[in-house]
Jmol script that loads the backbone (N, CA, C; Angstrom):
load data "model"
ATOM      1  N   UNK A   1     -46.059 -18.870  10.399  1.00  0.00           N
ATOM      2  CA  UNK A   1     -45.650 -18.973   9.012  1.00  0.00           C
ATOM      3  C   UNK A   1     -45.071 -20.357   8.732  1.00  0.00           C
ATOM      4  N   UNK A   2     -44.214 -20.967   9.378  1.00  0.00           N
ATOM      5  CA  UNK A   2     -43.744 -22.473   9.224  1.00  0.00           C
ATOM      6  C   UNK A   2     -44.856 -23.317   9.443  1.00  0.00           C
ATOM      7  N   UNK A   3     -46.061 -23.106   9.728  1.00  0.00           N
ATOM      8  CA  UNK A   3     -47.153 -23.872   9.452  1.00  0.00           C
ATOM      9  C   UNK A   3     -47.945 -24.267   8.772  1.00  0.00           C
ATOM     10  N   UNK A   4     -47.636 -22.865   7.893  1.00  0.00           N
ATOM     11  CA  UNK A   4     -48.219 -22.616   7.360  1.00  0.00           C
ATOM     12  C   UNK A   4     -47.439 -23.415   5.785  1.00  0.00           C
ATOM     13  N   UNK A   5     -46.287 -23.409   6.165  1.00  0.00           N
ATOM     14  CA  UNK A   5     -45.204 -23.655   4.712  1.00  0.00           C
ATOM     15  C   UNK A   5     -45.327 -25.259   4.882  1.00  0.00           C
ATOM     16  N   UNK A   6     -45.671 -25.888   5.717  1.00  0.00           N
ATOM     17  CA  UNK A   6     -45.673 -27.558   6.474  1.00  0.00           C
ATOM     18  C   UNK A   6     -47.376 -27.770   5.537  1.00  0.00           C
ATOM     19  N   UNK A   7     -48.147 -26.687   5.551  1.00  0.00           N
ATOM     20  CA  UNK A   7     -49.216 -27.431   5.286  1.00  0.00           C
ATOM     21  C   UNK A   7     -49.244 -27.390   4.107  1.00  0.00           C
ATOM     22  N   UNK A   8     -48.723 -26.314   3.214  1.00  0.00           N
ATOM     23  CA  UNK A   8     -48.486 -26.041   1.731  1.00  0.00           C
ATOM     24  C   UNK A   8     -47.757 -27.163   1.225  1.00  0.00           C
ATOM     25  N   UNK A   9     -46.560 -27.634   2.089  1.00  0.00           N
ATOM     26  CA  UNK A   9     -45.784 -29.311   1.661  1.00  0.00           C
ATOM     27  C   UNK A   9     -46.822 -29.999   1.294  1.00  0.00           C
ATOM     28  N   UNK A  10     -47.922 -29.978   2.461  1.00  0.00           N
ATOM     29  CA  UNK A  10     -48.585 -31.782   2.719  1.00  0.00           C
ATOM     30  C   UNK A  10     -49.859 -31.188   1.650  1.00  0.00           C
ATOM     31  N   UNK A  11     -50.320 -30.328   1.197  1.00  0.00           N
ATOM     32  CA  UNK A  11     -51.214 -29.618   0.635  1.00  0.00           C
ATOM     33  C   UNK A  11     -50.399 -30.287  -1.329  1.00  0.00           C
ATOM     34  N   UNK A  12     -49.150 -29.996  -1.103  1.00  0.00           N
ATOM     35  CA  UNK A  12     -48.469 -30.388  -2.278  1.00  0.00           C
ATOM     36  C   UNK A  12     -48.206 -31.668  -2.564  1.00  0.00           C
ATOM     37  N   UNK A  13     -48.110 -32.994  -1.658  1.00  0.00           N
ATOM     38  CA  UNK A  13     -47.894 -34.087  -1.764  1.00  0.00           C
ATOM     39  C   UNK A  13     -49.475 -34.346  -2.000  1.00  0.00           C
ATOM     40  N   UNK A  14     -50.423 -34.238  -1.454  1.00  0.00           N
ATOM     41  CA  UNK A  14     -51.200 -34.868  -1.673  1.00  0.00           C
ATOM     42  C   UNK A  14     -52.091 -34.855  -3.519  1.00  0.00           C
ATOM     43  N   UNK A  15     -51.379 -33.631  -3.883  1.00  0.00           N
ATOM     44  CA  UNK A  15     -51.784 -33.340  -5.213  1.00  0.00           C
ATOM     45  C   UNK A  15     -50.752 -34.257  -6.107  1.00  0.00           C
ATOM     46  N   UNK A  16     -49.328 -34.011  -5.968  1.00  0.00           N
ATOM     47  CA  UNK A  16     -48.752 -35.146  -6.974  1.00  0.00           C
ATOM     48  C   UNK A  16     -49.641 -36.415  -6.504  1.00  0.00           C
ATOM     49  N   UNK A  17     -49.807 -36.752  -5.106  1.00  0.00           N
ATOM     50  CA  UNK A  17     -50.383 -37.915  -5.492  1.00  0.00           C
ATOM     51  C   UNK A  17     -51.352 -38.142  -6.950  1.00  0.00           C
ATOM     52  N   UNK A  18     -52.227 -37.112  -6.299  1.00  0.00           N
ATOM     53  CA  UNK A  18     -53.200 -37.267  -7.465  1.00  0.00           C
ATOM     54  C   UNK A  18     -52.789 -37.603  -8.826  1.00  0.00           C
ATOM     55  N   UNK A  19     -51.834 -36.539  -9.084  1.00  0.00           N
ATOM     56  CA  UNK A  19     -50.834 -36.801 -10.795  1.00  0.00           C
ATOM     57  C   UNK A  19     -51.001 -38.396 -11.096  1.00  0.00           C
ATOM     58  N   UNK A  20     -50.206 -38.817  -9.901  1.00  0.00           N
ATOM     59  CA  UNK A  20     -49.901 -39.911 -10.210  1.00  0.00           C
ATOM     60  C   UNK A  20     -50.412 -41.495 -10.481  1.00  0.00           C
ATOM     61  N   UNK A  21     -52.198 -40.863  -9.844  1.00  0.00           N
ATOM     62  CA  UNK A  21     -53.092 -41.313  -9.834  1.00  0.00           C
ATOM     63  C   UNK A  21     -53.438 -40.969 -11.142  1.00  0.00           C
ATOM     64  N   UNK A  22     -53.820 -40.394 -12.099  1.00  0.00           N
ATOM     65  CA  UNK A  22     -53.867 -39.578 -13.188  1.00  0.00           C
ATOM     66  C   UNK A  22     -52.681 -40.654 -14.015  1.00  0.00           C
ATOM     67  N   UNK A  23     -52.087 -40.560 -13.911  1.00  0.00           N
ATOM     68  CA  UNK A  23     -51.054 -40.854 -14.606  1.00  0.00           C
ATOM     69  C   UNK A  23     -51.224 -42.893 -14.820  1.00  0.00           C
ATOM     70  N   UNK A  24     -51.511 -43.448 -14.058  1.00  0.00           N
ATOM     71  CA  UNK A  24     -51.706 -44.768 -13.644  1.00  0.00           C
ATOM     72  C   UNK A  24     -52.911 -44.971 -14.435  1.00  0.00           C
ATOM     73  N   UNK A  25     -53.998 -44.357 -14.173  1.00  0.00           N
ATOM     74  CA  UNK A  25     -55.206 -44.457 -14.543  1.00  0.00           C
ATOM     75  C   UNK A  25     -54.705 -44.432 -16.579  1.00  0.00           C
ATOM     76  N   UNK A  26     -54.049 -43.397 -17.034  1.00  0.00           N
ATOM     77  CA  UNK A  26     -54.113 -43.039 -18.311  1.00  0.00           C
ATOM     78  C   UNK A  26     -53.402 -44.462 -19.055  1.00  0.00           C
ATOM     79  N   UNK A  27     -52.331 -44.895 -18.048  1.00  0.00           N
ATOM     80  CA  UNK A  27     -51.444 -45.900 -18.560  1.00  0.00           C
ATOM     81  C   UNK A  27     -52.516 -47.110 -18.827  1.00  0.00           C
ATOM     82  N   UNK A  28     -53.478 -47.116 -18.158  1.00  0.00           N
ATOM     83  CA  UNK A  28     -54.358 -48.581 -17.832  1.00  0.00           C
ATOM     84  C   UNK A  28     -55.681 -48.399 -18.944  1.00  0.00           C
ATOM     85  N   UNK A  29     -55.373 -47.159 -18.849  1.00  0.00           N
ATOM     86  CA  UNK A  29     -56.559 -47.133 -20.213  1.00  0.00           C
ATOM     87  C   UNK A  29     -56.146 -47.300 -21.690  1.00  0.00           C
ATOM     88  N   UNK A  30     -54.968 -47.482 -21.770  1.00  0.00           N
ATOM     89  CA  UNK A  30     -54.526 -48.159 -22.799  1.00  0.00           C
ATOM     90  C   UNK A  30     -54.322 -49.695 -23.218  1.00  0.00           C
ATOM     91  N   UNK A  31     -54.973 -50.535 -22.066  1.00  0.00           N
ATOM     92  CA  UNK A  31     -55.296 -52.064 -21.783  1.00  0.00           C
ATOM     93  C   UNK A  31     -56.768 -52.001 -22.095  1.00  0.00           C
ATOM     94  N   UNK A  32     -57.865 -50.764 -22.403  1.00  0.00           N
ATOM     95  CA  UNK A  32     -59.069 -51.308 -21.928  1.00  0.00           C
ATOM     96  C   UNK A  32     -59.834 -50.380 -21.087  1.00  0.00           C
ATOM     97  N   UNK A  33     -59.338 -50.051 -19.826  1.00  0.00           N
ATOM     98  CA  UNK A  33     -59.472 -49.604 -18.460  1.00  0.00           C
ATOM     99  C   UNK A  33     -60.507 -48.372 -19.061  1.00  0.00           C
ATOM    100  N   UNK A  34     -61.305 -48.061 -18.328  1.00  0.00           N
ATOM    101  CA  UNK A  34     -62.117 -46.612 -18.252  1.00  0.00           C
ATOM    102  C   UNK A  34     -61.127 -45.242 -18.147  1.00  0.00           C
ATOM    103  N   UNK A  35     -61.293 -44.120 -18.590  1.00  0.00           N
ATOM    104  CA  UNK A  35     -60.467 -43.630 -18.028  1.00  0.00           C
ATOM    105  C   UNK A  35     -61.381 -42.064 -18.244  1.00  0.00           C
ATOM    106  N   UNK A  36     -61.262 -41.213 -17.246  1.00  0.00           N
ATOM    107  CA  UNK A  36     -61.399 -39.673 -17.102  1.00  0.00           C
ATOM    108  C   UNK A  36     -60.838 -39.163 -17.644  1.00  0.00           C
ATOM    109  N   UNK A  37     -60.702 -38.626 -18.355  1.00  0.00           N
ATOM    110  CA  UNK A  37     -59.615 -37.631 -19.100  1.00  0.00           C
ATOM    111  C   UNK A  37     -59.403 -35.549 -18.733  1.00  0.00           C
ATOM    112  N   UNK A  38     -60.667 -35.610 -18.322  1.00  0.00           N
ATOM    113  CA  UNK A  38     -60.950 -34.302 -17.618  1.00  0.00           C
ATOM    114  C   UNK A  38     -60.078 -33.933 -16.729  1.00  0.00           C
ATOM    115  N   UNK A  39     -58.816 -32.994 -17.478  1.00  0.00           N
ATOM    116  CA  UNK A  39     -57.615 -32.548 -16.029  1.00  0.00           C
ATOM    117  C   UNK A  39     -58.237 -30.948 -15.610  1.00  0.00           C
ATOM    118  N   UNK A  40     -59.154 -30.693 -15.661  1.00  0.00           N
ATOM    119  CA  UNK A  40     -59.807 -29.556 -14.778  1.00  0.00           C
ATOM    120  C   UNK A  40     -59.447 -29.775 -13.882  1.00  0.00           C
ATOM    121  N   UNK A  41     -59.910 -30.615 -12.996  1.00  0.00           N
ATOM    122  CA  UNK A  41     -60.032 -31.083 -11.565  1.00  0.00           C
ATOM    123  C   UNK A  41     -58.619 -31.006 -11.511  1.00  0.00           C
ATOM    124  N   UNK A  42     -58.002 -31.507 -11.583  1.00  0.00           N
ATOM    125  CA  UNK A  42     -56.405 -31.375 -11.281  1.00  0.00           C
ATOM    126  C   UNK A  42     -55.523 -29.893 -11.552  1.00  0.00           C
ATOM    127  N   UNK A  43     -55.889 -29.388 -12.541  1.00  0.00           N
ATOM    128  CA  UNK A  43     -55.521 -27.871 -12.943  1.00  0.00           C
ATOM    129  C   UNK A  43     -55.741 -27.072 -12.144  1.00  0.00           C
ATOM    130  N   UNK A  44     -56.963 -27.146 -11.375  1.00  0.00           N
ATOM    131  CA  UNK A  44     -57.394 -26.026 -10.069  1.00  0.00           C
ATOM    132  C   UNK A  44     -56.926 -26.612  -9.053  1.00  0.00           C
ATOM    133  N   UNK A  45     -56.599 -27.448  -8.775  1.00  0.00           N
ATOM    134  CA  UNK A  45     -55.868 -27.671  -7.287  1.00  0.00           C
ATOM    135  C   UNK A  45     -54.675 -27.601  -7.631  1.00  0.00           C
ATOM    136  N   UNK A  46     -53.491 -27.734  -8.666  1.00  0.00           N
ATOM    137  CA  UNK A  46     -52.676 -27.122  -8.881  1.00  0.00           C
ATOM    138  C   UNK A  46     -52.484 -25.429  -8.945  1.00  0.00           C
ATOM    139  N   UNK A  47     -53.544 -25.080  -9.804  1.00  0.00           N
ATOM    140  CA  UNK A  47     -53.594 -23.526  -9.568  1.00  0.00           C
ATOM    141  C   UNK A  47     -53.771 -22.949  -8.564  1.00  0.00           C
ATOM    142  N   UNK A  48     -54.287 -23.359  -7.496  1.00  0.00           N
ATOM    143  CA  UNK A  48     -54.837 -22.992  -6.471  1.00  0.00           C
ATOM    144  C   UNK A  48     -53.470 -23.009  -5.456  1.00  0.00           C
ATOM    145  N   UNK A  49     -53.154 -24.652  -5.222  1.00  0.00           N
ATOM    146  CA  UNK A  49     -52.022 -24.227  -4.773  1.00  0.00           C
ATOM    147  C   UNK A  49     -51.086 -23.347  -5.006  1.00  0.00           C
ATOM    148  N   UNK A  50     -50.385 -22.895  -6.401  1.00  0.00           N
ATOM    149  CA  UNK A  50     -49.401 -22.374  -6.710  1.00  0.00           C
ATOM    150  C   UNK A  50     -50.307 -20.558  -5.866  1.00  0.00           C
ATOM    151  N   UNK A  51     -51.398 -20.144  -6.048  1.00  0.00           N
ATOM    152  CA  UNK A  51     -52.118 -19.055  -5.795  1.00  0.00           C
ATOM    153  C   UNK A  51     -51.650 -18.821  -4.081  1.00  0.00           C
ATOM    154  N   UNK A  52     -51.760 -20.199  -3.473  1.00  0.00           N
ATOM    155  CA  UNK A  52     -51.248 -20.551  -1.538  1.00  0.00           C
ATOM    156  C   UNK A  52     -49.830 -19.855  -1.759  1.00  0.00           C
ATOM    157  N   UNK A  53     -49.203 -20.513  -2.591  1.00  0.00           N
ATOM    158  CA  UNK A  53     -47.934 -20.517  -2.601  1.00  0.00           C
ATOM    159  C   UNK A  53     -47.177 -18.976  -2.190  1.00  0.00           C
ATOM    160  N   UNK A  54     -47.650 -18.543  -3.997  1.00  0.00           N
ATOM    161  CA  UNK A  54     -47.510 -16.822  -3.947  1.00  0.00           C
ATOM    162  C   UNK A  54     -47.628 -16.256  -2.996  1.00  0.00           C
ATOM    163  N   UNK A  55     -49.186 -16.221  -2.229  1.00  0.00           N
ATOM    164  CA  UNK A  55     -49.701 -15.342  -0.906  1.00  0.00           C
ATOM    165  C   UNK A  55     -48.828 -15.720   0.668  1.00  0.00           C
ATOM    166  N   UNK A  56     -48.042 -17.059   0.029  1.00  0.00           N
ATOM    167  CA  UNK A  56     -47.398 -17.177   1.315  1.00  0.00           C
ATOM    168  C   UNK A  56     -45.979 -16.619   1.467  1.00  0.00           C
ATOM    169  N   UNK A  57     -45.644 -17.123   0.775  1.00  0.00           N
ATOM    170  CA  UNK A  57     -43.909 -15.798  -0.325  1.00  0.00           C
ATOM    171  C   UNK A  57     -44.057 -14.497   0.161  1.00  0.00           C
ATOM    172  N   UNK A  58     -45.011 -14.099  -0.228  1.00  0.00           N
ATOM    173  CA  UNK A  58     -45.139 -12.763   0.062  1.00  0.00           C
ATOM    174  C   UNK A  58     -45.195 -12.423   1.434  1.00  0.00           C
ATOM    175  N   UNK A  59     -46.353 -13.635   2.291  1.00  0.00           N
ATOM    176  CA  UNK A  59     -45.978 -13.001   3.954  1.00  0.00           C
ATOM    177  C   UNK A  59     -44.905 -13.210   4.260  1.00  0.00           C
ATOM    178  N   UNK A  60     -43.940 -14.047   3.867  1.00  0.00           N
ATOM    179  CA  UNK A  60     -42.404 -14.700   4.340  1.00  0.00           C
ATOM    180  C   UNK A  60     -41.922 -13.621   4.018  1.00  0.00           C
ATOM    181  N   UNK A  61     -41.984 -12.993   2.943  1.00  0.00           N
ATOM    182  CA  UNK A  61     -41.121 -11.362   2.350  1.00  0.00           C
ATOM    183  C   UNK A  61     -41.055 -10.756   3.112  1.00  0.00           C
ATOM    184  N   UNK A  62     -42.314 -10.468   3.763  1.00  0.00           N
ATOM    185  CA  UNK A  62     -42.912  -9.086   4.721  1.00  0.00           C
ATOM    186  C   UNK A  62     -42.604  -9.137   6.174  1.00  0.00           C
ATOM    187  N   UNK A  63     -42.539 -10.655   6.595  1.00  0.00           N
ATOM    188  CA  UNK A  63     -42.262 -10.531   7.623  1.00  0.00           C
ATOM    189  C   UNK A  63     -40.555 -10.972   7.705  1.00  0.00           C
ATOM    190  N   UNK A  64     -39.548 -10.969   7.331  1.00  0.00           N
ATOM    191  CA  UNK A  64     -38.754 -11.399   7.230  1.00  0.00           C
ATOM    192  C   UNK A  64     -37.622 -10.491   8.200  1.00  0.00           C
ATOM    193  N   UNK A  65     -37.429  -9.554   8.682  1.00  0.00           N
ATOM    194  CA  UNK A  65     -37.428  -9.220   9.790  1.00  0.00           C
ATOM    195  C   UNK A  65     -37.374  -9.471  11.369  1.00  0.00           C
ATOM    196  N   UNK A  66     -38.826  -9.860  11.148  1.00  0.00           N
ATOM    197  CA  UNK A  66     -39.155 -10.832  12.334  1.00  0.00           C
ATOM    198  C   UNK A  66     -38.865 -12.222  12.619  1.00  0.00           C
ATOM    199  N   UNK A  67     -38.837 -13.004  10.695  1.00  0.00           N
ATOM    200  CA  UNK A  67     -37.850 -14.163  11.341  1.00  0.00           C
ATOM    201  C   UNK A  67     -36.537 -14.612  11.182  1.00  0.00           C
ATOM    202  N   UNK A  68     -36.046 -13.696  11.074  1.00  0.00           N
ATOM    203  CA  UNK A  68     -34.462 -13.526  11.384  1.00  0.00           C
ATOM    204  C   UNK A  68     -33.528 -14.213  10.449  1.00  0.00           C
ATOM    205  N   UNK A  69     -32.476 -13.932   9.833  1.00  0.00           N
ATOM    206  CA  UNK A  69     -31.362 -14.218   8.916  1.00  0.00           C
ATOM    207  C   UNK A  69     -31.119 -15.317   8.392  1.00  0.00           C
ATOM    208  N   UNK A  70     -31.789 -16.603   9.755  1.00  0.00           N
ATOM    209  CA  UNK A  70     -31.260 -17.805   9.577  1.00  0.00           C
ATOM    210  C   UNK A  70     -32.690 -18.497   8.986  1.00  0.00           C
ATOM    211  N   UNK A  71     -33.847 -18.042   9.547  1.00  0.00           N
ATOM    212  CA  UNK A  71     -35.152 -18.518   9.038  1.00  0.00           C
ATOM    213  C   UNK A  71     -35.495 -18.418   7.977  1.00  0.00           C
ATOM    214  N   UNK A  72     -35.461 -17.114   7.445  1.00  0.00           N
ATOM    215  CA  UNK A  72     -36.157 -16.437   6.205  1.00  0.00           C
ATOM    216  C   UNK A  72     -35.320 -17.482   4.753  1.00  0.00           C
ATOM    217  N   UNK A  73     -33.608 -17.896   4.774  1.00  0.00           N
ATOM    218  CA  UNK A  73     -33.637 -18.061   3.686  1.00  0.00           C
ATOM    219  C   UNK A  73     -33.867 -19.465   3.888  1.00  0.00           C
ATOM    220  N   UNK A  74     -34.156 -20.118   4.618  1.00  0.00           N
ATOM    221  CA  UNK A  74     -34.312 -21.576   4.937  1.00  0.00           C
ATOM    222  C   UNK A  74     -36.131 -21.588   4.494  1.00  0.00           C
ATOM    223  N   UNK A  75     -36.892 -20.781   4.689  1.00  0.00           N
ATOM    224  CA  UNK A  75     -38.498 -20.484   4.234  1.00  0.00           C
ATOM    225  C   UNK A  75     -38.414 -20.503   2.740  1.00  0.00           C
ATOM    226  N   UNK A  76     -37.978 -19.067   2.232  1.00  0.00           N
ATOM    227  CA  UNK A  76     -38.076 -19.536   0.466  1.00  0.00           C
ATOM    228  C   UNK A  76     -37.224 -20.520   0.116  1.00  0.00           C
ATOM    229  N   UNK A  77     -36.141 -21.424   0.601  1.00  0.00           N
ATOM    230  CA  UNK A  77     -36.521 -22.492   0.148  1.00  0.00           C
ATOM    231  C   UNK A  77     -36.982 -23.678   0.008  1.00  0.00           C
ATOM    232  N   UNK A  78     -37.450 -23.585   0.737  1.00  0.00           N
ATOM    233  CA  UNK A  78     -38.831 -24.580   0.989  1.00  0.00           C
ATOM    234  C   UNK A  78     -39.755 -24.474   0.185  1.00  0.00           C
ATOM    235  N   UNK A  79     -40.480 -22.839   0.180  1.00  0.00           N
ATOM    236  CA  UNK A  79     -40.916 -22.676  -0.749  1.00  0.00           C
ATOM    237  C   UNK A  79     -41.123 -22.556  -2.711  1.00  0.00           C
ATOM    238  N   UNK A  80     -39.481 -22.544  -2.292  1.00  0.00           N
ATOM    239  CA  UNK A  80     -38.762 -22.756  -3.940  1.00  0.00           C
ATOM    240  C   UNK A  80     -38.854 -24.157  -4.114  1.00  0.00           C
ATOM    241  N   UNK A  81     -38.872 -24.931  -3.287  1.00  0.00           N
ATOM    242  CA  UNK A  81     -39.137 -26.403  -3.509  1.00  0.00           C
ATOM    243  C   UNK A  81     -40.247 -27.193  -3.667  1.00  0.00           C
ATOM    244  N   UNK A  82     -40.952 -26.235  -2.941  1.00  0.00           N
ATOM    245  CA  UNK A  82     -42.687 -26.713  -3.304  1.00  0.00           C
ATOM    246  C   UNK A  82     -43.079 -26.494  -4.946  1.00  0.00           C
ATOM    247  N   UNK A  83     -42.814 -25.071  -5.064  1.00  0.00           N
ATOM    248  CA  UNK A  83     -43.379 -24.730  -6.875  1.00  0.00           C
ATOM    249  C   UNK A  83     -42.415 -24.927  -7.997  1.00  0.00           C
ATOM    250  N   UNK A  84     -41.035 -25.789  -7.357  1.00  0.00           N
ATOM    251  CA  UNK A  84     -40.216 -26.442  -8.176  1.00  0.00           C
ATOM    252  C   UNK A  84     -41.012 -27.705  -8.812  1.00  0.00           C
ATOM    253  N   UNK A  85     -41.409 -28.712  -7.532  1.00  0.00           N
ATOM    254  CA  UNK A  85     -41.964 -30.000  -7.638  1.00  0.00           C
ATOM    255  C   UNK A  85     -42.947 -30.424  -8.464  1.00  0.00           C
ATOM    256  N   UNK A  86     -43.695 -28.881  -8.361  1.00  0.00           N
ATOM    257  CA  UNK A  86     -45.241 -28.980  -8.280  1.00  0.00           C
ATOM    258  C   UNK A  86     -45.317 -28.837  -9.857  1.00  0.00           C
ATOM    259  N   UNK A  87     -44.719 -27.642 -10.415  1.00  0.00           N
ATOM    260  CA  UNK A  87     -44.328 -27.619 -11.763  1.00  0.00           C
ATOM    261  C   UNK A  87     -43.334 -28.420 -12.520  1.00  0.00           C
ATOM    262  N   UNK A  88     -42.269 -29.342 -12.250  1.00  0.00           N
ATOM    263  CA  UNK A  88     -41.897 -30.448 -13.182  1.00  0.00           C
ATOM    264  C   UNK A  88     -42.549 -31.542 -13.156  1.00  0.00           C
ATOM    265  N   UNK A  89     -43.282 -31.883 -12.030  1.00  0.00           N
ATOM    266  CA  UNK A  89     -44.013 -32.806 -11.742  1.00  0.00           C
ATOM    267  C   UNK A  89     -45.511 -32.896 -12.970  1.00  0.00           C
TER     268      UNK A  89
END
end "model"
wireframe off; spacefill off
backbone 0.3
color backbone group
């Protein structure tokens, strides 16, 4: 499960990147610059993640038991920090 929450991080950084790529691109198209405007592509890998997210919450719920008092609340928040980011971002 902590591997799973490590890859959901790096799964999550690599998408703000994107934003921010998005975001750079929009600024430059106001000089001129070409710009995509199509945030599909970005909406489903956001959705998608947040979809990781949920299904992983839920195994952290279920198994929480097994990882003991000190793990479990240190997991959701991690996970509270991922779909914090991901959504003000």
């Amino acid at each position: 499960v902590l591997e799973a929450v490590k890859e959901l991080e790096a799964a999550k950084q690599q998408v703000l990147k994107r934003i921010q790529i998005w975001k750079r691109q929009q600024q430059l198209a106001g000089n001129g610059a070409a710009f995509e405007e199509n945030l599909a592509p970005l909406q489903k890998r956001c959705e998608a993640l947040a979809e990781v997210h949920f299904q992983l919450q839920q195994q952290v719920l279920a198994a929480g038991g097994e990882l003991g008092a000190e793990l479990l609340p240190r997991l959701l928040e991690r996970l509270a920090e991922v779909l914090c980011s991901l959504v003000k971002r």
